[in-house]
C-alpha positions as CSV (number, residue, x, y, z in Angstrom):
1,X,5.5,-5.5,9.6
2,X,6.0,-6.6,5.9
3,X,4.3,-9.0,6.3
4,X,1.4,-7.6,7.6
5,X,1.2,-5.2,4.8
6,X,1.8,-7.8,2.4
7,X,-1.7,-9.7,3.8
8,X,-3.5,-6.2,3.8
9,X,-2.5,-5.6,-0.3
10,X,-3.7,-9.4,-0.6
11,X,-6.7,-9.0,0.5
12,X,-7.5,-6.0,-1.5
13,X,-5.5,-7.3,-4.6
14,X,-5.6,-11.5,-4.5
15,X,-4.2,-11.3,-8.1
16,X,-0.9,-9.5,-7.6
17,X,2.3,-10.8,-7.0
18,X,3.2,-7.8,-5.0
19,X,6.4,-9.5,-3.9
20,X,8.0,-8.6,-7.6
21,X,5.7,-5.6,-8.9
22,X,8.0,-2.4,-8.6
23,X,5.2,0.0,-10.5
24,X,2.1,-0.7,-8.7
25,X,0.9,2.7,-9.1
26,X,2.3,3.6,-12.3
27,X,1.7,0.7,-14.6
28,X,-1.6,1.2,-13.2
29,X,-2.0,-2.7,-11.5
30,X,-3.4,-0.5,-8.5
31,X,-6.4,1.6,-9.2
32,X,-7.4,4.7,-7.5
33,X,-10.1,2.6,-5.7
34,X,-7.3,-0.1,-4.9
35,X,-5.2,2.4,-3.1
36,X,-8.5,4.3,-1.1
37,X,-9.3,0.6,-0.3
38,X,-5.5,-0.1,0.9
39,X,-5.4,2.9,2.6
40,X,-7.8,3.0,4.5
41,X,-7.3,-0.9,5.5
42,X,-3.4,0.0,6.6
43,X,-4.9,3.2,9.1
44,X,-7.5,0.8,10.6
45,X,-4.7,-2.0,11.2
46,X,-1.2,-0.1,12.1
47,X,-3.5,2.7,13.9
48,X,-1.8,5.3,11.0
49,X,-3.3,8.1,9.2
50,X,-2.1,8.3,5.4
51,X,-3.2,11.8,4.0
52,X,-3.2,13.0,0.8
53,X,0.0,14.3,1.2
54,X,1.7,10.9,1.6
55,X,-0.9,9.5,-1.7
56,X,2.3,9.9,-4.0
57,X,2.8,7.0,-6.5
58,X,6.3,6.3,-4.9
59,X,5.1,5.6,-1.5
60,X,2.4,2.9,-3.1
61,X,4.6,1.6,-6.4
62,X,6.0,-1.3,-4.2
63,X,5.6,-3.2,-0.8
64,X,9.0,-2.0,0.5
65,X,7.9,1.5,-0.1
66,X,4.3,0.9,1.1
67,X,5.7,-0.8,4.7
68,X,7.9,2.2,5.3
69,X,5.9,4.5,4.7
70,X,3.5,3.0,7.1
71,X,6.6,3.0,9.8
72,X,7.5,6.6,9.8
73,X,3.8,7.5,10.6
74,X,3.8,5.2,13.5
């Protein structure tokens, strides 16, 4: 499944090495379009619905924390 993610954040992001980036969110290398754009790409692909509840900066600051929050909504 990381992987997975990893191609979705890629082909939002092509310029981030989002294997070592641990403050996606808060150093501001993802934008509020970024993460609506990542979002929605991760419900259309792991059949998931991320709400606003789950749009915290931890759950999108790296790719481990991206990939599980996308398995405990499946």
């Amino acid at each position: 499944m990381r992987e997975e993610v990893l191609a979705v954040l890629q082909s939002v992001r092509k310029d981030v090495d989002f294997l070592t980036e641990t403050k996606l969110v808060d150093d501001g290398i993802l934008d509020s379009f970024d993460i609506i754009s990542v979002v929605s790409e991760l419900n259309e692909k792991f059949d998931v619905d991320i709400t606003a509840d789950e749009l915290e900066p931890e759950n999108f600051n790296t790719l481990d924390a991206i990939t599980a929050l996308v398995a405990s909504l499946q």
